[in-house]
C-alpha angles and dihedrals in degrees: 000000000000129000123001129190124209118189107204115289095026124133116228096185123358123214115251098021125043112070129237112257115125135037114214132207110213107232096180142018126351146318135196118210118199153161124182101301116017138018151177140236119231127209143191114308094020117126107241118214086013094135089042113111114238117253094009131105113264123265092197134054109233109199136168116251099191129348102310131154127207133193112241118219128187107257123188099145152348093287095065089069099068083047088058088054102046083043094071105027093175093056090038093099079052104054092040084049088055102047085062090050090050095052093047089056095039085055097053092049094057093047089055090042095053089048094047081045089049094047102051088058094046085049093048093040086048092050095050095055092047086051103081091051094046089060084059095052090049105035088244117138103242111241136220129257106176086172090062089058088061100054117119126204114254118261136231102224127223101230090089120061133212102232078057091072087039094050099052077040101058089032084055092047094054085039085133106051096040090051091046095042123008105029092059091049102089144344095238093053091048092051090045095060084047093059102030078058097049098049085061105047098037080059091045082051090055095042082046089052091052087052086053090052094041096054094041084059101046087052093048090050093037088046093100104038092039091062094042079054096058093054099059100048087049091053098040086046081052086052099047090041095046094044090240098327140137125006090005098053123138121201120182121181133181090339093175092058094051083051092053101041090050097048087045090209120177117291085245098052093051097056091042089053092042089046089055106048095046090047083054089045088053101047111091094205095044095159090042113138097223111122091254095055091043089043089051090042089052092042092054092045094056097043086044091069093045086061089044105047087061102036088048089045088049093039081061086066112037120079085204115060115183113242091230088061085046088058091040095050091041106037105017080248113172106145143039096202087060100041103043132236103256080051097039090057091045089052096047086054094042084059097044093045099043111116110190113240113273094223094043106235101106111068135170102225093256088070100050098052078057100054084055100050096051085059088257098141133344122281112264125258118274127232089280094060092254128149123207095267092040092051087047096054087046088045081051089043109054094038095260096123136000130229096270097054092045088053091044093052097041105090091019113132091203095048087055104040087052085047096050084049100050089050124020084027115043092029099036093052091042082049101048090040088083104220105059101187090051094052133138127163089221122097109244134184087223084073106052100101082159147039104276089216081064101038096042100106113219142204088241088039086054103043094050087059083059098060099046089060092051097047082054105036106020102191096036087124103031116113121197105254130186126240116190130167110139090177081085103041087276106112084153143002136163121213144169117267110198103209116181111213125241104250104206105207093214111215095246141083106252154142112229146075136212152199107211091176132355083211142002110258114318103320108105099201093070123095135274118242123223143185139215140155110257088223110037123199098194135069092295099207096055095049087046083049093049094050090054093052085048088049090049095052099046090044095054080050099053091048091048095048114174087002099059100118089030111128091191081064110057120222145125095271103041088046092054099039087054090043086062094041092056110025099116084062097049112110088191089072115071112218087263093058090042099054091042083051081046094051092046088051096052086038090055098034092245090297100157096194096052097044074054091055094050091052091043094057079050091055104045092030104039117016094041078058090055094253116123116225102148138083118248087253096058102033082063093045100047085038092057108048092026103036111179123256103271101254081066098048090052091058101050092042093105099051123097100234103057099029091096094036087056097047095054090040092055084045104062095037083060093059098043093050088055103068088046095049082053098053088046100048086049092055094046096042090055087044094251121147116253111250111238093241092058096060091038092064089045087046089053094043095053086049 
């Protein structure tokens, strides 16, 4: 106890191994205060440890940052401090001057600390989500850091509030009238203002040592993928600076050959199919509508598919597909002349770098044809409408094949697979291409309208569109489904099924979606399948959008039947088709709304599902932003049958257009979640386990 002299340099107490006995006044210089990643300069009259817990190690360095010299002071506990004060009742203005001081800048140190803090999770959450992209850019297989995913953002506590900062910084402001008038005053005012400053910034100290242990944390989770990170930025920043030399070179040679001598196609096939594609590369107005270029473009679809069915049927069986064949399989890549070389090498990392869908919803077309082949799911319905029995019976029918055949085909992988090519395939890439009489299954630079890093459609890029649907329309892929177990009370009980689609990545650049079957068969618990170009050339979200409002029409049909355009039979088609019908006798539209629904029907040839589709893009694009676009009639249809999520709903609660939607809307939710509490509460109450569809459905009512 007593004086005690620093030379510059020199550490007064170190973190981690000294112990906390004494506090200290700094009588003269200068000391720095600091822990891992920030610190504080002291200065003459600041209590020095003050925050320190007695008896315990230190949790801050305390070094000289010039000579200096401080007065120790026993310290046990929080009641030594007051004792300091009263002990030096001349410098006791001063001491209560520089706690403020002290907090202030206490205060300003643990706002940096939270944004740096901040920071360091938006940068590694940023970087997580441009990972994935970055593979791609490199040909690296994306991994997987689970650890990332459970990473949390850093919070501000409330133990500190906020008309503390505002208080030391008020006190701060009027420094030099307190110090003139109040803090001299007397020494109970002057240790008031001691202690009142300590207890805020001792509590700031604790809230800035949760922040050290947060963002040591955060480091130590982030470590691997931060570093995986680093490589690929080092190695993308090579690329870009070499020009494409180097580690991340591409070469592509003779791609078409490779194609041709792994699917070991006919002598005769390979030359027709070379001869045709060198015939389309030659031709300057390849997309030209005269009768030579579409009979060329025809010609090279069909062969195309003769090359794909065997190299698909060889590539089931090989460990070691050859990234040409990727590209081939993903892209309809065949040739690096017609791609480009700056196209050629994007596409070679996009293969290399493609990781399936965990889930298995999102497929490149390659793996659903697999899927069908190895007897998955069934293969998908033809232009006529036809499933695979169904095609089979007509085949029977009209002589095309007997019995035998038919029951020979029926379970055939291979019967299937050529079916699922000739239809979904062949017709599903000319339809999402965009320009059907301009199609051809290869990829073509002549295609690309936009960057293909842009265009290339992900699992994460498709997923999220999932979500964003969901976050609007809730229920836009839920199907009515049956419970029944009458063994517990329950004889029969209908509940949501939330089915995600299959969403097929078709092998072209193009600019359209669609929907190619809203089930599979006539089971309605099966999901939807859906098309889209796995580079798109459009505005991606609204022709996603677009596809869901499709798939929202057909399946209302589908669950309607015969009753789809009923009125007596409420639903969102039957409401909307009567809505059109009907529109020039409606008293709710003003003139203006009936000549613009005038106009939309003319635009859309009286086509009611796709006037539907248009307002549907308004009404998840534009009134779930808080823009109207619609009229009254179909706000309250749409509202009814595709209610938004409930954080939307809560947003829009105050404005006059949706408050009685959403009070009928609360009402009859009400009424439907009753009767399944019930239920519940029954189950519970006699000790039964609570089936899994009866807390799906609460689960989707509370949504």
């Amino acid at each position: 106890m007593g004086l005690i002299k620093l030379e510059k340099g020199q550490i007064l107490h170190k973190a981690g191994t000294d112990v906390v006995e004494t506090i200290e006044v700094l009588v003269k210089g200068s000391l720095k205060v600091s822990n891992q990643f920030t610190s504080i300069t002291l200065t003459v009259g600041s209590f020095v440890g003050i925050v320190e817990t007695p008896g315990t190690a230190y949790k801050y360095n305390i070094e000289a940052l010039e000579d200096s010299a401080v007065y120790s002071y026993s310290f046990e506990s929080e009641a030594d401090i007051p004792n300091v004060v009263k002990s030096n009742p001349k410098i006791a203005p001063i001491l209560a001057a520089q706690s403020v001081e002290s907090a202030v800048k206490c205060c300003d140190v643990y706002e940096q600390e939270y944004d740096d803090a901040m920071a360091e999770y938006d940068q590694i959450i940023s970087d997580y989500t441009d990972y994935p992209a970055l593979c791609i850019k490199v040909g690296e297989v994306a991994k997987q850091f689970p650890e990332i995913a459970e990473i949390i953002s850093p919070e501000k506590s409330d133990n500190i509030s906020d008309w503390a900062f505002d208080f030391v910084r008020s006190l701060k402001k009027n420094e030099a009238t307190l110090k003139k008038y109040v803090y001299p005053a007397s020494i109970e005012i002057a240790t008031g203002v001691v202690m009142q400053t300590y207890t805020i910034y001792t509590r700031i100290s604790q809230e800035s040592q949760l922040l050290v242990e947060y963002r040591n944390t955060l480091k130590k989770k982030a470590a691997a993928f931060a570093n995986t990170m680093k490589a690929i930025k080092a190695k993308l920043n090579d690329i870009e600076n070499n020009g494409g030399d180097g580690e991340g070179t591409v070469t592509v040679v003779n791609a078409l050959n490779t194609i041709l001598q792994y699917a070991e196609v006919p002598a005769e096939v390979a030359m027709k199919f070379e001869e045709q594609l060198a015939a389309f590369k030659a031709m300057n107005n390849r997309y030209d509508s005269a009768d030579e270029a579409r009979a060329l473009r025809r010609s090279l679809g069909s062969t195309f598919f003769d090359v794909y069915t065997p190299a698909f049927l060889k590539s089931l069986k090989d460990d070691n597909v050859p990234t040409e064949l990727k590209m081939f399989f993903m892209f309809g890549f065949v040739d690096e002349e017609l791609a480009g070389e700056k196209n050629t090498a994007i596409l070679y990392n996009m293969a290399k770098a493609y990781v399936p869908d965990p889930e298995g919803k999102v497929l490149l077309c390659y793996e659903w044809l697999k899927k069908i082949y190895n007897l998955e799911v069934e293969p998908s319905r033809n232009e006529f409408d036809q499933d695979w029995p169904t095609y089979l019976r007509e085949q029977k029918a009209t002589g095309q094949l007997n019995q035998a055949q038919v029951d020979l085909m029926a379970d055939d992988p291979t019967s299937k697979l050529n079916f699922e090519i000739h239809n979904l395939f062949a017709l599903g890439n000319r339809m999402t291409f965009g320009r059907i009489s301009a199609y051809v299954p290869v990829f073509d630079a002549q295609n690309v309208l936009r960057p293909l890093d842009m265009a290339y459609q992900t699992v994460a890029k498709i997923n999220e569109y999932y979500s964003m649907i969901r976050n609007v329309d809730y229920g836009v892929f839920c199907r009515s489904a049956l419970f029944s177990d009458p063994e517990i009370g329950v004889p029969s009980f209908h509940f949501s099924d939330d089915i995600t689609p299959y969403m097929i990545l078709m092998p072209n650049i193009g600019s359209r979606a669609s929907l190619w079957q809203e089930i599979e068969g006539k089971n309605r618990r099966t999901p939807a399948r859906m098309l889209v170009s796995i580079f798109n050339t459009e505005n991606t979200e609204e022709c996603m959008i677009r596809l869901f409002a499709e798939f929202r029409w057909e399946m209302c049909k589908t669950e309607q039947g015969i009753h789809w355009n009923d009125v007596t039979d409420p639903s969102l088609t039957s409401m909307y088709c009567d809505y059109l019908q009907f529109y020039k006798k409606n008293p709710a539209l003003s003139s203006e709304n009936k000549e613009k629904l005038r106009t939309d029907l003319k635009k859309f040839s009286n086509n009611y599902k796709n006037v539907f589709i248009a307002d549907y893009l308004s009404y998840v694009k534009f009134e779930a932003a808080g823009s109207p676009r619609l009229n009254k009639v179909v706000r309250e249809i749409l509202f009814t049958f595709c209610p938004f999520a409930k954080e939307l709903r809560e947003k829009v609660a105050d404005n006059p257009q949706y408050t009685e939607l959403i009070n009928h809307y609360n009402t009859r939710i009400s009424n439907q979640t009753k009767p399944v509490v019930n239920i519940i509460n029954k189950l519970k109450k006699e000790e039964i386990p609570v089936p899994e569809p009866l807390m799906t459905q609460y689960e989707f009512l509370k949504k």
